[in-house]
Every structure is written in C-alpha cells, then in structure tokens.
N, C-alpha and C positions, 0 to 999 in steps of 0.2 A: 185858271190863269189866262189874260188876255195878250197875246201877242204881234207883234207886226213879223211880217214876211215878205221879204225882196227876195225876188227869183229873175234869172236872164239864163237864156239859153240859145246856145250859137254853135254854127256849123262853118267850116269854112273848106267852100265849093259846091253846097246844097245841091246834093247830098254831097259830105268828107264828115272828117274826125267832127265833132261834136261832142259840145261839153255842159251843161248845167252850171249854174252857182245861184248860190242860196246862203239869205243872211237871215237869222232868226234874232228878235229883240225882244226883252219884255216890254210888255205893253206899258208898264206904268213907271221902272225905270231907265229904261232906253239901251240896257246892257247888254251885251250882244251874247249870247246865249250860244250859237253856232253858227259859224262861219265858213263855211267849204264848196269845192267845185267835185261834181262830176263828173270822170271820163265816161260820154255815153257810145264811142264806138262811131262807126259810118252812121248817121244820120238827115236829118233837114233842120234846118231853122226854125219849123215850126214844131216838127216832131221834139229838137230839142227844149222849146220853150214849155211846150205839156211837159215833159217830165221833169222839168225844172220845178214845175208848178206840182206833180204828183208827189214827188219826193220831197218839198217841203212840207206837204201838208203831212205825209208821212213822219217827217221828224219832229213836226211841232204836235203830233199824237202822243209822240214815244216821248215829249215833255207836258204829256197833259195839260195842250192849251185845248180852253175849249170855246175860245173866244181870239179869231184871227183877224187881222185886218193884212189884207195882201198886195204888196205894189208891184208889177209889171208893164215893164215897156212896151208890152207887145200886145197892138191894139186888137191885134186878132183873136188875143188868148184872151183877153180881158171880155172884148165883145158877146164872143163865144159863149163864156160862162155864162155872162149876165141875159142872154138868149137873145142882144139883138142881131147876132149873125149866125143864120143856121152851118153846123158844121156839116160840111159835103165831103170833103174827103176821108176815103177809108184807111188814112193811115191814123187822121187823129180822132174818128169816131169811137174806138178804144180807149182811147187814152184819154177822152172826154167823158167815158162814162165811168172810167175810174176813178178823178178827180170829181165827179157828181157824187159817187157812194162816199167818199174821202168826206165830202161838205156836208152830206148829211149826218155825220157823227158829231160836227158840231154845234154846240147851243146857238150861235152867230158867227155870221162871215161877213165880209166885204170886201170888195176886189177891186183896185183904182188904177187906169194908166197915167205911168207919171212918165215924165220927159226922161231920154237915157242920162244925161247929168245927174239923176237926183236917185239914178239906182250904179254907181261906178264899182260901190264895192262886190255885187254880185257879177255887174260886168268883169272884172278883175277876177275871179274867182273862177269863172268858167275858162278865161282865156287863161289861165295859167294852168286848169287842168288839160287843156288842149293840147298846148306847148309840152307838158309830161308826160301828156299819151296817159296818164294817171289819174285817180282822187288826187284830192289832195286837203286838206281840212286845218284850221285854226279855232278851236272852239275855245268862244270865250275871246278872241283875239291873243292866246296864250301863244306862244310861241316855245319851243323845246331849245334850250340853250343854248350858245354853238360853242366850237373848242376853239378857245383862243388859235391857237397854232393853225388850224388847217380853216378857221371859220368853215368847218361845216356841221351839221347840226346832230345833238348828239343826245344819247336815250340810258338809259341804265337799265330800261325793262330789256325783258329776255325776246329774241327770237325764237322761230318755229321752223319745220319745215310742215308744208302741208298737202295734202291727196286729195285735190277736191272730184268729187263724185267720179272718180279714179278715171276722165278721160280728158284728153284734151281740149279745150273751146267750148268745155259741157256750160262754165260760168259767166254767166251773161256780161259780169263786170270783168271778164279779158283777162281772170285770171289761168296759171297755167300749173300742173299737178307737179309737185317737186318743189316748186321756185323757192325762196327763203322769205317770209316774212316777219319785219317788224314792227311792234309796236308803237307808238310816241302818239303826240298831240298833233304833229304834223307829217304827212304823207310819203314816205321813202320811196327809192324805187321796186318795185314787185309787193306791195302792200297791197291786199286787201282789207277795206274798210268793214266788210261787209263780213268775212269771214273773223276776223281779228274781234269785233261785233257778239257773234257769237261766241266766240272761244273765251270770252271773257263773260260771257253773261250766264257758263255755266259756274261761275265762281273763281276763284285764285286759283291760278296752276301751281300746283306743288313740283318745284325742282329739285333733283334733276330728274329730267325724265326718264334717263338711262331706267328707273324705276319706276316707270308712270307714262302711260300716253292716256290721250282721251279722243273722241269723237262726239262729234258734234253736225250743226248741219248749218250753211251759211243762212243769213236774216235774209240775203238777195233771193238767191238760187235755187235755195231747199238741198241744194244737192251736199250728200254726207261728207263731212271735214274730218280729214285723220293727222293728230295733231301730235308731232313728236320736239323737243330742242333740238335743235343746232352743236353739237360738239364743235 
C-alpha cells in the first residue's frame, strides 16, 4: 500500500510539554487512514518533530504501507534525512538512526518540506494534545458520538482499571498504575493509547471480569499490563 504522511511536532518553551501529530492517507484515495497527536512529555521542537516523524512511520508499518511519501514542515528534519545537514546533536542522533532503520523496511520513501499552511491538520493535532497533557486520536476522522444532553462524548465499550509495570512513572507515555481507562475512537482523559493497543490485540475481553483478568504488556513500554473492569 502506498501512503502520504504529515507529521508536526512542537514544544512550547523548548524544552516544556511537547506534542507530535500525525495524519496518515492512502496514497491513491486520499482517506485519511489515522489521524492523532502525541503527548510527548518535557521536550524540544526538534526532539518533538523526530518523533513525530518515528511514530508515523511506525503506524504506517502497523498499516502495511510499504510505499511512503512524507511531508514535514520542519526543514531541519527534512534536510537531516535526506543528508544535506549532518545531525550534530546528541539528543537527535538516536532518533535519527531509528527513523533510518524505520526507512530501510520500506520498498520507497520520500520526504518533502512543505510550508506550515499546507500541513494544519497535523499542526492541530499536536496542539490539542498539548493543551490535554494527553494522546488524543481521530482515526479515520471518526469521531465517537456525543450525548445530546451534556454534549460530551460517549462510548459503550467497557473500561479497565490497569497496573502498568506495577510502578509509578515506569511508562514513558505518562501513564500512572490504578488510573481508569477507556476505550473509544477518541482520547478521554487517563487513556492510554498504547496500553488500550495491546489489550485489545490480545483479542476481545470477555465480561465481566469479576471472572477473568488478563495481562498483557503495553506496544510503548513493554512494561506488563494487568488488566481488571471497572465495577
């Protein structure tokens, strides 16, 4: 499958909060495939815009494209890959050599700076997960219903409570061991995307758990998810 990939990532106070967003489209119908931001934590602007750039090409793996065309504003990132600026600093020499092994998996790439007007909805995407301190995702451009009465947005799948790697701060995406989360098409607050991820790619949870827990281990972190309902 051949895809396009908009990526933007921004920090506000270089280094403060810092967010990713990322629009994924097929290449031949223009349908937007994944659409979400990021919460990447204390960061840089440029640190954010590699991992903008790492985690799309991560999700357009996990959609088996193997044919990317990528647009980013950021002439630094753009430059970088294409090797006419050698990367000197060692925050993003990591994170350029995992976006290298990342390129090598695929049949074709190409990677274009386009002006920020013509990438808004990735800019959008990072800035709203900043503002949430959260992910936050729209795949597809779906949106999860809202309830008339309170307009706010609502889900019918089940919550969890979850233990990740049974310590606090262990999960790099800021989650915290206890918290409640839920699932839907779009990002609630104490969601993990990444745990939520796995807990569903071991297959359907059978309710109620009063008779069933599982374990698992987040797609981010690695570290082991213990996965009970919400009474």
């Amino acid at each position: 499958m051949e895809c396009t990939l908009y990526i933007d990532g921004g920090a506000r106070g270089n280094p403060g909060p810092a967010a990713a967003g990322i629009v994924i489209r097929n290449g031949d119908t223009g349908k937007s495939l994944v659409e979400a931001g990021y919460f990447l934590g204390r960061a840089t602007n440029n640190v954010a815009e590699y991992k903008a750039l790492l985690r799309g090409l991560e999700l357009a793996s996990e959609l088996h494209a193997e044919c990317i065309d990528i647009h980013s504003d950021s002439e630094l990132v753009v430059k970088q890959i294409t090797g006419e600026y050698r990367v000197k600093s060692a925050d993003l020499q990591p994170l350029f050599q995992q976006v290298q092994r990342q390129l090598l998996k695929l049949d074709s790439w190409r990677i274009r700076h386009i002006p920020r007007e013509q990438n808004k909805r990735a800019d959008e995407l990072a800035n709203q997960a900043m503002d949430a301190g959260r992910d936050v995702a729209a795949l597809g451009g779906n949106q999860i219903p809202s309830d008339p009465e309170t307009n706010e947005q609502t889900s019918s799948l089940p919550a969890f409570t979850a233990e990740i790697g049974g310590k606090r701060g262990q999960c790099i995406a800021g989650c915290a061991p206890g918290n409640a989360y839920t699932f839907g098409a779009t990002t609630p607050e104490g969601f993990c995307t990444y745990a939520a991820a796995a807990a569903l790619s071991e297959g359907p949870l059978q309710w109620p758990v009063s008779q069933q827990s599982g374990q698992t281990r987040c797609q981010r972190c690695n570290a082991p998810i213990h996965l009970n309902q919400l009474t």
